[in-house]
N, C-alpha and C positions, 0 to 999 in steps of 0.2 A: 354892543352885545356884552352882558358882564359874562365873566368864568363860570357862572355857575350856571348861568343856561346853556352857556358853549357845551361845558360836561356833560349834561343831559341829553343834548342834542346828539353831540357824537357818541353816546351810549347807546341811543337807538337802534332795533336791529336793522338790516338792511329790509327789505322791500322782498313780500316774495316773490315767488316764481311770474305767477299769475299776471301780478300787474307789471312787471317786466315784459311779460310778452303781450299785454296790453299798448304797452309803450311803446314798443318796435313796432307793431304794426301801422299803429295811430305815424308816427312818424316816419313811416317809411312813407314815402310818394308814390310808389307801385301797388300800394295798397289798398284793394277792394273794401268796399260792403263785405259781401262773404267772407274775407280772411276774418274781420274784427268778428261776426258773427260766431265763425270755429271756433275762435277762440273762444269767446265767454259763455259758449254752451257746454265746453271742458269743464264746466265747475258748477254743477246745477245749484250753490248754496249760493253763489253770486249771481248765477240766473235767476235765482226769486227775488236779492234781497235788490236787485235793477229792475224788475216788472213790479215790484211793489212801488217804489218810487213811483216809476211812472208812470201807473196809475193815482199818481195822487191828486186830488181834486183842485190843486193850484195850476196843474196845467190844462185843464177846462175840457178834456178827451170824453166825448158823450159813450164813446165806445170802450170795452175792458182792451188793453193790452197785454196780449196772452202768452206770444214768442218774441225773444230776441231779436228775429230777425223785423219784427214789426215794431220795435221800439226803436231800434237803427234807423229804419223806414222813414217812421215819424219825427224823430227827434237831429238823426243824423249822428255819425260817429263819434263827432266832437262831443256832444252833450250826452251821451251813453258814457264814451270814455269817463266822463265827469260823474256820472251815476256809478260807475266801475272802480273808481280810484278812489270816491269818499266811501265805501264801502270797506274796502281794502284797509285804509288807511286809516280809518279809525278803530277799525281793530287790532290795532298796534300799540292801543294806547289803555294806560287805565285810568279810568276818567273818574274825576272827584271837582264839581266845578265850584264846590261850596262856597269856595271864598268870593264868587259872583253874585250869589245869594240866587244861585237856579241850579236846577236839576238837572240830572244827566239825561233826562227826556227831554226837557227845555235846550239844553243846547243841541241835540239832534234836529229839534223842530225851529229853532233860531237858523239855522244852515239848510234847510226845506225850505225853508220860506225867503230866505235869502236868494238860494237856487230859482225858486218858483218864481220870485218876482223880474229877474234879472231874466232868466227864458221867455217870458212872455212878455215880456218889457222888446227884446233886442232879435227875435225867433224871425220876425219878419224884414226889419229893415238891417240890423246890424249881424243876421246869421252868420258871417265870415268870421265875425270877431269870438263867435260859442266855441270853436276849439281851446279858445287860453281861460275865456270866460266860464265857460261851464263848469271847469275843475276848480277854477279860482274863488267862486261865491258859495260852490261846498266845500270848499279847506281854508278858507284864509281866516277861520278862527280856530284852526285846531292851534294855533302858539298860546290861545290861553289855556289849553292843559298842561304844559309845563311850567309857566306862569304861575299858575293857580298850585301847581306842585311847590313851587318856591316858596313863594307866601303862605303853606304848610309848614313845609321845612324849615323855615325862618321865624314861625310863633305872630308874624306881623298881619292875621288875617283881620284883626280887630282896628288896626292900622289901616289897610287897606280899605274895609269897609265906611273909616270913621272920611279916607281919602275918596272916594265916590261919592260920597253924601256933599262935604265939601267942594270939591273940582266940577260934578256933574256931569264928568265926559270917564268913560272907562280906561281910554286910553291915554290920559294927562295920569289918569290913577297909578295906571301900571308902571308909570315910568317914572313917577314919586314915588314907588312903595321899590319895586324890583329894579328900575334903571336898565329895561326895556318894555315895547308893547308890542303887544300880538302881531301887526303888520309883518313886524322885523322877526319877531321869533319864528313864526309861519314859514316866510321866504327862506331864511336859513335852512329850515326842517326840509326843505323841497330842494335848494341847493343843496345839503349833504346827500339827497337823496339822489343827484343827477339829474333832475326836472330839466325841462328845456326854459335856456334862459329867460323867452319872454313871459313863463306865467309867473315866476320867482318875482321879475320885474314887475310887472304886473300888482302881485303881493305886495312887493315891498313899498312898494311908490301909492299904494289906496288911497291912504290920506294926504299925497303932496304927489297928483298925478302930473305934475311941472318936472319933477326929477324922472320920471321915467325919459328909456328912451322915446324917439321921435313914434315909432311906430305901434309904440305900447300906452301911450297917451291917452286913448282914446279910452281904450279897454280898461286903465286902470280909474277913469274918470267914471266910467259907470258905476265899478265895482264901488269906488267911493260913495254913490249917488244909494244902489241899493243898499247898503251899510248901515247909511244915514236912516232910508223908508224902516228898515228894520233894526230896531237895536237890539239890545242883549236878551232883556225876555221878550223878543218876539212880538211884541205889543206894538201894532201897527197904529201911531196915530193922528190927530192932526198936526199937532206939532210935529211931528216928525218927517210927516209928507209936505208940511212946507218948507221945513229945512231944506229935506232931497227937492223942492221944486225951484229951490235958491240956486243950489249947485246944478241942476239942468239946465236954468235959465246961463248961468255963469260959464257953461261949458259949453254950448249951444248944442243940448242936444235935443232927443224928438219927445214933445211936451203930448202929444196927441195920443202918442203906443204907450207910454209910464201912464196917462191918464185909465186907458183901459185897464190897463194890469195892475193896478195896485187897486181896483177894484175888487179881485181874486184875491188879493194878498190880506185883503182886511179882517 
């Protein structure tokens, strides 16, 4: 981690209220449906801006979802949590992603679709693992807005982009231009934050799920795998679905449920 993303990091304000008590609840083990529900109906500007997600058409709901308590319902606390927290959390930030050469609409919808594909990819056979995953596949690109800060603040955005074009991969880029990449920036921003260790882990380990621990393996092997299906604009395509079908085969996961759902994601 170089000094000068450390700085930014711990510049950060803390976390509000909100998601705080989001947190508690989610990790408490005494914890109901209805607590998490109290909770995020305290805030009707996060009440819509979690019903609008989940209505969105990559999770395949022929029906509107209308209350909280029916998005819980359907989706479960973990993956609300996760519509809760990117919410939150990126409004802490001020976003300029230019030096990626996409928009700040393009990366809200880069992290939709990452969510979307990874829910319906894991909703049936891996739903135990949607507590660490759900928040993971909507935050583990928020380290390229401070990234993307640096590479402002350093004049090297012409640099960087001349490094994209050459490398091919975003994140060989980030780590020849700034000397870190999003994985690690991301995990840190969630460590400073107090996150529970395994979705940090999780983070941090996406592209070398061999370093996580034993029981974050699994999880971090997806989030690699959706990553892959979708890269930086969003642009789902066949190169890229056979890369992710590289890394399923390589990690033995389920080739039949990613089959269906990146059907949705395309």
């Amino acid at each position: 981690m170089t000094d000068e993303i450390l700085k930014k990091i711990k510049q950060l304000p803390p976390l509000p209220e909100s998601a705080m008590q989001i947190e508690a609840v989610y990790q408490n083990p005494d914890s109901s449906f209805n607590d998490m529900v109290k909770i995020l109906e305290k805030d009707p500007l996060l009440t819509a801006d979690i019903l609008k997600a989940a209505n969105s058409p990559l999770y395949g709901f022929s029906r509107e979802i209308n209350a909280i308590s029916q998005a819980v319902g359907l989706f479960g606390m973990g993956t609300v949590r996760g519509f809760a927290l990117a919410s939150i959390v990126k409004k802490s930030f001020s976003l300029d992603l230019s030096p990626y050469g996409i928009s700040n609409e393009m990366f809200s919808g880069l992290s939709k679709k990452q969510h979307g594909l990874m829910t319906s990819w894991c909703i049936r056979k891996e739903n135990r693992l949607l507590g660490v995953l759900s928040p993971a596949a909507f935050l583990v690109e928020i380290g390229k807005v401070l990234i993307a800060q640096q590479i402002l603040a350093d004049g090297s955005k012409e640099a960087f982009t001349a490094a994209l074009e050459e490398l091919g991969d975003v994140e060989a880029a980030e780590r020849k231009i700034v000397g870190v990449d999003t994985p690690e920036v991301s995990a840190t921003i969630f460590a400073q934050w107090k996150f529970e260790e395994g979705l940090v882990d999780v983070i941090k380990n996406c592209l070398n799920p061999q370093n996580a621990e034993a029981e974050y393996q699994r999880p971090a092997q997806i989030l690699h795998v959706v990553r892959t299906a979708v890269p930086i604009n969003a642009n789902v395509t066949d190169v890229s679905i056979a890369a992710a079908k590289e890394l399923i085969e390589q990690y033995g996961l389920d080739m039949e449920s990613f089959d269906t759902a990146i059907e949705n994601a395309k």
